[in-house]
N, C-alpha and C positions, 0 to 999 in steps of 0.2 A: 868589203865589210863596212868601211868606215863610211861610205855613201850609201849602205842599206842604214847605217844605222840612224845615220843624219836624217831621211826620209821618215822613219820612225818617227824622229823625237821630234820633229817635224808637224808630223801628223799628231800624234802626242801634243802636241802644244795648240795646234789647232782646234782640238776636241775641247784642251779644257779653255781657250778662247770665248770657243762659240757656249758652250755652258756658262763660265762666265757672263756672255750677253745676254744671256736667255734669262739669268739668275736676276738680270739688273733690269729688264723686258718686263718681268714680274712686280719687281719692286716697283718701276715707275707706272704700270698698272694700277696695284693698290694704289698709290698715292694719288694717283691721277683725281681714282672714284673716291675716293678719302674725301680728299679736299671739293670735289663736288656735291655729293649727298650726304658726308661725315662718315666718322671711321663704324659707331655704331650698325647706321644705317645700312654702310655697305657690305654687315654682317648679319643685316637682318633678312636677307635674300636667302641664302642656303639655309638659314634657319628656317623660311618660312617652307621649303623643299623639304627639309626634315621631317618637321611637323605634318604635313601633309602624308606625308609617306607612313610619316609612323600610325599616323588616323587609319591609313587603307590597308595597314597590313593588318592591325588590330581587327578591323572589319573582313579579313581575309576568309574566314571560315563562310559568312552568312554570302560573301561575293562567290564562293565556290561552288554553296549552292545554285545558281543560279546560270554560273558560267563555268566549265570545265577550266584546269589549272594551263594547256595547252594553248587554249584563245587567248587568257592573259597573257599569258606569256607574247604573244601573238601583239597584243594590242598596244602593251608594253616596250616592245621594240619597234615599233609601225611608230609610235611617238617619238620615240629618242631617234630613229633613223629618219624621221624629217625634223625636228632641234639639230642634228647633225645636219642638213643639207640645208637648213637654213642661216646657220652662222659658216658657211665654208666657201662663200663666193667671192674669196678674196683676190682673186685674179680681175675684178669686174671693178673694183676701187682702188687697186693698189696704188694707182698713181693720187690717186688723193689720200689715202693710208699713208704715202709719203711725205707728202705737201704739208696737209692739216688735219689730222685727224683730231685734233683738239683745238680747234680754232687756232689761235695764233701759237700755241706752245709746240715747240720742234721737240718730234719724239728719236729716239734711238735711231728707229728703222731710217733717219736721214744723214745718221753717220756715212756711207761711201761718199757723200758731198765733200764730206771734208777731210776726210782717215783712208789708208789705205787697204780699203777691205773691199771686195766686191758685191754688190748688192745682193745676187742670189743667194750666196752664205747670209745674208743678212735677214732675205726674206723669209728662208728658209728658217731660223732663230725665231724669226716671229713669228709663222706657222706654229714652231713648237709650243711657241709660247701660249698660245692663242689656244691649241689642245691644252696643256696644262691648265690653263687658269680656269674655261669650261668645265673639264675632269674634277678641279679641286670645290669647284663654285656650286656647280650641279649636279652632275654622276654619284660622288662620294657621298652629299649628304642624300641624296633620295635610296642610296641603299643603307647606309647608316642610318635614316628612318625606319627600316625594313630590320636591320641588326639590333636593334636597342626594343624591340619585339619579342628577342627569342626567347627572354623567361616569360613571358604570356601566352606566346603563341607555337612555344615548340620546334620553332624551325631551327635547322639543323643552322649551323654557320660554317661549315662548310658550302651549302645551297646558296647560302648568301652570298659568302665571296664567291661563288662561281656565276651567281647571278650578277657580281659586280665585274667579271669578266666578261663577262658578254655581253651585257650593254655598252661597255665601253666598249668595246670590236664594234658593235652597232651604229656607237656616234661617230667611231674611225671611218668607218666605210661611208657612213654620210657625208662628215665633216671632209674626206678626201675626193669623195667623187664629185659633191659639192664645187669643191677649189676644180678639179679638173675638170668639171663640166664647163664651171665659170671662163677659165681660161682659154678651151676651146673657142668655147664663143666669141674673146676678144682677139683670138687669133687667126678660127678656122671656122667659120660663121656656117660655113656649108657641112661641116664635120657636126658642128654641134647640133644642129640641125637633123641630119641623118641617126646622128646618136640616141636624140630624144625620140624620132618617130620608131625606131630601132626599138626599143625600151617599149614603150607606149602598145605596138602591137605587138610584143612579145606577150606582154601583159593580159593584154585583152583577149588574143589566140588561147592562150594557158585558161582563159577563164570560158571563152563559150564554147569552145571545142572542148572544153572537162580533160586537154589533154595533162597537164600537169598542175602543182598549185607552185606556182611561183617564188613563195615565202621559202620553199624545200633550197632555193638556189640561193638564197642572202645565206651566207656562210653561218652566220652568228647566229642565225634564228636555229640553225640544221646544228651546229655546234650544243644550243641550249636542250635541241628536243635527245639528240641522239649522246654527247658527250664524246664524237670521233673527234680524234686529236688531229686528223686529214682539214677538219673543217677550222679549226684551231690556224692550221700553216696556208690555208685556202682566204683566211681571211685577211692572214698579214700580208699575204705576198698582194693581194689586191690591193690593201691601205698603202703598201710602201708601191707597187706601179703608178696607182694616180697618185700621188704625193708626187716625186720622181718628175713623171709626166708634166703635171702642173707646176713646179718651185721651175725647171726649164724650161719650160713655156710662158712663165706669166713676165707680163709689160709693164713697163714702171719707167718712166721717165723722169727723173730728177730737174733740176733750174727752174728756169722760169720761161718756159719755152712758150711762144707766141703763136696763133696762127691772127689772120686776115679775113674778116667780114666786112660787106657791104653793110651801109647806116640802114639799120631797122628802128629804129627808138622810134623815132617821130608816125611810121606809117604803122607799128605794134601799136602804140600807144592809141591810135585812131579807131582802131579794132576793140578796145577795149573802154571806149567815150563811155559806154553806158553805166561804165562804174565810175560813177561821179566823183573827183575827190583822190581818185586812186589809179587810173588809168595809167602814169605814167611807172609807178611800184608792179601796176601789177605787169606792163611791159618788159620793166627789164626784168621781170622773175621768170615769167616766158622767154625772155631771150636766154636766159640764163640756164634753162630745162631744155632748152633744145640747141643750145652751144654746147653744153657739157652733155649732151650722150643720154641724159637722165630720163626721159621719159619712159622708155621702153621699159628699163626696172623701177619706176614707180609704178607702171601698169603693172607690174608681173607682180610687184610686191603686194596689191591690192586684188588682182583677180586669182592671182597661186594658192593661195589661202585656202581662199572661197569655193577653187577647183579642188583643192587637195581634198577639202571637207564634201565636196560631191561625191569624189573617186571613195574616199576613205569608208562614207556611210553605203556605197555601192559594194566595198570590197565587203565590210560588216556583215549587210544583209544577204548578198546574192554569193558570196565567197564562205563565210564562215555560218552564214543561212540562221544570222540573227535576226528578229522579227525588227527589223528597223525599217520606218519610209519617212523623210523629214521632204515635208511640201515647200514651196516655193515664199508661203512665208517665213516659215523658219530661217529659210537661207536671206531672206531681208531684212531681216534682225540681226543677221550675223554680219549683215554687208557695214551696218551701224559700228562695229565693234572695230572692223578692218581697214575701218576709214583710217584709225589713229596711223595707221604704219604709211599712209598718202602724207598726210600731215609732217608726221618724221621724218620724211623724207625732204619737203618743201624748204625744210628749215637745216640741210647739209650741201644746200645750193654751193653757200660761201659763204665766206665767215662775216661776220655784223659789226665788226668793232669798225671799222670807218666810216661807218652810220654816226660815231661819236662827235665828227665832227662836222656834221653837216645839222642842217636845220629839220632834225625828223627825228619824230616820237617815238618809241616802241612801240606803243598801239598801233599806232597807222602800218607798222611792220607786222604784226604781228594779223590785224586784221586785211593785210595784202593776201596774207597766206593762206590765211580761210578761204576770201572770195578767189580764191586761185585754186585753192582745195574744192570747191562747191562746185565749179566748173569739171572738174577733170573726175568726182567723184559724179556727178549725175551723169556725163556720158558715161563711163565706166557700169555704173550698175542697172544702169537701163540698159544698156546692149545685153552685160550676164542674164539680167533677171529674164529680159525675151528670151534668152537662148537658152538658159534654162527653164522656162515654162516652158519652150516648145519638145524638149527632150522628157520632159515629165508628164508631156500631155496634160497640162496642168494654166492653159492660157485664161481659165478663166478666173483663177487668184487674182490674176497680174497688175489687177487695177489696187486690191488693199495693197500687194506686194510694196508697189510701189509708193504708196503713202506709207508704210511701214520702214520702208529702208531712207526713204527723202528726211522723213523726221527722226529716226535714228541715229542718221550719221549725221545732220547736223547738229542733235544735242550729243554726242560722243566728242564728236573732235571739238566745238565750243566749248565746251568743258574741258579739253586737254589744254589748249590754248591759253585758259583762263589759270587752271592750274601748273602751267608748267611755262608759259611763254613761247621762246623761241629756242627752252632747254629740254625738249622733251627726250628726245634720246638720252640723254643722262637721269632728268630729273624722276623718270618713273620706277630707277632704280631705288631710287628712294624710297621707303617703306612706306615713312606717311605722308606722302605724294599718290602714292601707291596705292595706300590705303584710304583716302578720300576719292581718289578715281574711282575702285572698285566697290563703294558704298554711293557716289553720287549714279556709277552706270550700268553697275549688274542688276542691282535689283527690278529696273524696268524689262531688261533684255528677257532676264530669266522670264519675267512674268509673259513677255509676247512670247517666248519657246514655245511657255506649256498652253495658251491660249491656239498658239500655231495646230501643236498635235491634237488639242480639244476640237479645230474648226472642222474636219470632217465630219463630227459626228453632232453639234450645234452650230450651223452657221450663223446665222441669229445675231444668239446669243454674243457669241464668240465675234465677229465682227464688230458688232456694237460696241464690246470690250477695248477691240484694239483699235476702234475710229478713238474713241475718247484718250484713252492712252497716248497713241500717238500726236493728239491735239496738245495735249500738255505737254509732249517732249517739246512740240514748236513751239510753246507760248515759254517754257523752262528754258528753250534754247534763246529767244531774244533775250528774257532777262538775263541770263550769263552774259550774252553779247554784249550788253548794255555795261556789264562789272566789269569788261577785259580793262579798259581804259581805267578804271578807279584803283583796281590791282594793281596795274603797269608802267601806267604813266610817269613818268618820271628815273624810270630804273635804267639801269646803265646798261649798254647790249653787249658788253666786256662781261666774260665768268667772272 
């Protein structure tokens, strides 16, 4: 009895341990984003999800015309279940989630360094954590937009909160297959691999064989149409497998553990002469993307997107048999938008404060990144854009395509550059960060959309539109280029 009990209290003190970390995971969270974009700011985000929400419920009646309550629902969770697989590849950085996930400030998650805790309890805390703060940031207020409706709009709040059930299953099952997808991959490369083409022609069988619709089989979605409490325990038992699966499988190496390369600098740098000035910057950035592992998920972070948005307008039209066809420039305008997440990435290389003490400007860093981005983003979108014109039967865009996405993504990300530096993963948190981004780059994007869907039926016209348009991104994109230095110069590459 006395050693069943000890095991208890045991376990008992464990439980409230790891709550305790996770309580404290949270706090240094906030603070983190606090002290980087202010405490306002980092309250203006779920606000601005509110408000959003609360606009399209409000508009719910005249959207129902148009689209039955079934597809939203539908469309609704197809969004939250990739947000859920987009923040869940934690098993793919953990070892940098370790190291520095804030530049130089050492977070929690490096406590087994020095306490006697074991990391997977650890990791696992901040898993948790990581759902929670999502859940409180995002989930809550886009239905709490939806609930602060119901004297206008009728709806029941029971509907509500069971609509907030089941989105939330929806980001679990991403956010968890996400982490175990990720993990696979740094483990079992041939698994993850099987997994995805597994997945992929399931998908596509279900679709041109008409044998099943696939949406019937994501638990959350069969939970929202049907309300079986089967689909309810079908979905946990999923989110806790790959949770499970993944927190035991993922990789994370603590110190300061070294490996051994042969001298690249001098013969990288040679490859690189023709950027005058910068050659040697942009050498080590390229050594730097292909010693750490990075290329592969900066390509996936910039062409995943852009495929999801092919798949997704395919599942739209030919699945749910909405009148949708978006042509080949549309998706080069979108290529402009996707660029920022290359760029975000350029600048999680490694961290910049011993840049302080060396003889080198922020600009010259900051414009390494670009011409390092311009490289990896014109091979990148010239190969998508071929491959998908030749899938759309659509090779004869491909020439505006191409001047549509070259001067898109270079005035998108010059413009992130300019406003944000070498902080862009933080700094776009920022509301009016955020909110100057989104008035300096939507409003030309939007404009090439709707010129996109007009060019079938005016080429002409429409063309002519967006030669001119897109001449001005290029001439808007130098002058910015021209302000990164007058912005920057001089500011410290320390948060």
């Amino acid at each position: 009895m006395p050693r069943s009990e000890d095991r208890r209290s045991n376990q008992l003190n464990r439980i409230k341990r790891n709550l305790r970390i996770i309580r404290l995971m949270l706090s240094e969270e906030r603070r983190l984003n606090s002290a980087m974009i202010g405490k306002v700011q980092f309250l203006m985000f779920p606000m601005m999800i509110l408000f959003m929400s609360f606009v399209l419920a409000l508009s719910s009646k005249q959207l129902l015309r148009e689209m039955p309550m079934d597809k939203m629902y539908t469309i609704l969770h197809s969004i939250i279940l990739i947000y859920g697989i987009g923040v869940g590849g934690f098993a793919l950085f953990g070892e940098r989630i370790a190291q520095k996930r804030f530049g130089e400030v050492t977070m929690l998650l490096e406590t087994p360094t020095i306490q006697p805790i074991d990391f997977r309890s650890m990791f696992l805390n901040f898993y948790v954590k990581d759902i929670i703060y999502y859940i409180l940031y995002s989930i809550i207020p886009l239905t709490a937009g939806i609930g602060l409706t119901i004297p206008i709009t009728g709806f029941h709040l029971t509907s509500v909160l069971f609509l907030l059930l089941t989105i939330t299953l929806t980001f679990l099952i991403g956010i968890s297959f996400s982490f175990f997808l990720s993990s696979m991959y740094v483990r079992l490369r041939w698994l993850f691999g099987g997994i995805v083409l597994t997945l992929v022609g399931w998908v596509l069988y279900g679709h041109f064989a008409n044998a099943y619709d696939f949406t019937d089989y994501i638990p959350s979605i069969a939970l929202q149409r049907t309300g079986d409490p089967l689909s309810l325990l079908i979905a946990a038992v999923i989110i806790l497998v790959f949770s499970i699966v993944a927190v035991m499988t993922v990789k994370v190496k603590f110190g300061k553990a070294s490996k051994k390369f042969s001298e690249a600098m001098l013969t990288t740098a040679k490859k690189f002469a023709f950027v005058k000035g910068y050659s040697t910057f942009m050498a080590k950035d390229w050594i730097d993307l292909i010693r750490s592992k990075t290329l592969m998920p900066v390509i996936g972070a910039y062409i995943g997107p852009l495929a999801f948005l092919a798949v997704l307008f395919w599942f739209l039209g030919s699945v749910l048999q909405l009148p949708l066809h978006f042509n080949l420039i549309f998706y080069a305008a979108m290529i402009g938008f996707f660029g920022v997440s290359i760029y975000g990435w350029l600048n999680l290389l490694d961290t910049t404060g011993f840049y302080e003490v060396l003889p080198v400007d922020l600009t010259q860093i900051i414009r390494t990144k670009l011409l390092l981005f311009t490289i990896l983003a014109f091979a990148m979108s010239t190969v998508f854009l071929i491959v998908l014109g030749i899938m759309q039967s659509e090779l004869e865009q491909l020439w505006i395509a191409f001047i549509v996405a070259y001067s898109t993504t270079a005035y998108t990300v010059t413009s992130t550059a300019y406003l944000t530096g070498l902080r862009t993963n933080s700094y776009l948190f920022d509301p009016k960060i955020l909110g100057k981004f989104a008035a300096i780059v939507i409003p030309p994007l939007i404009v090439l959309t709707i010129l996109s869907l007009n060019y079938p039926n005016d080429q002409l016209i429409s063309a002519t539109v967006i030669l001119i348009i897109s001449g001005t991104l290029a001439l808007a994109t130098l002058l910015v280029y021209r302000r990164i230095e007058k912005k920057w110069k001089g500011e410290s590459f320390s948060f």
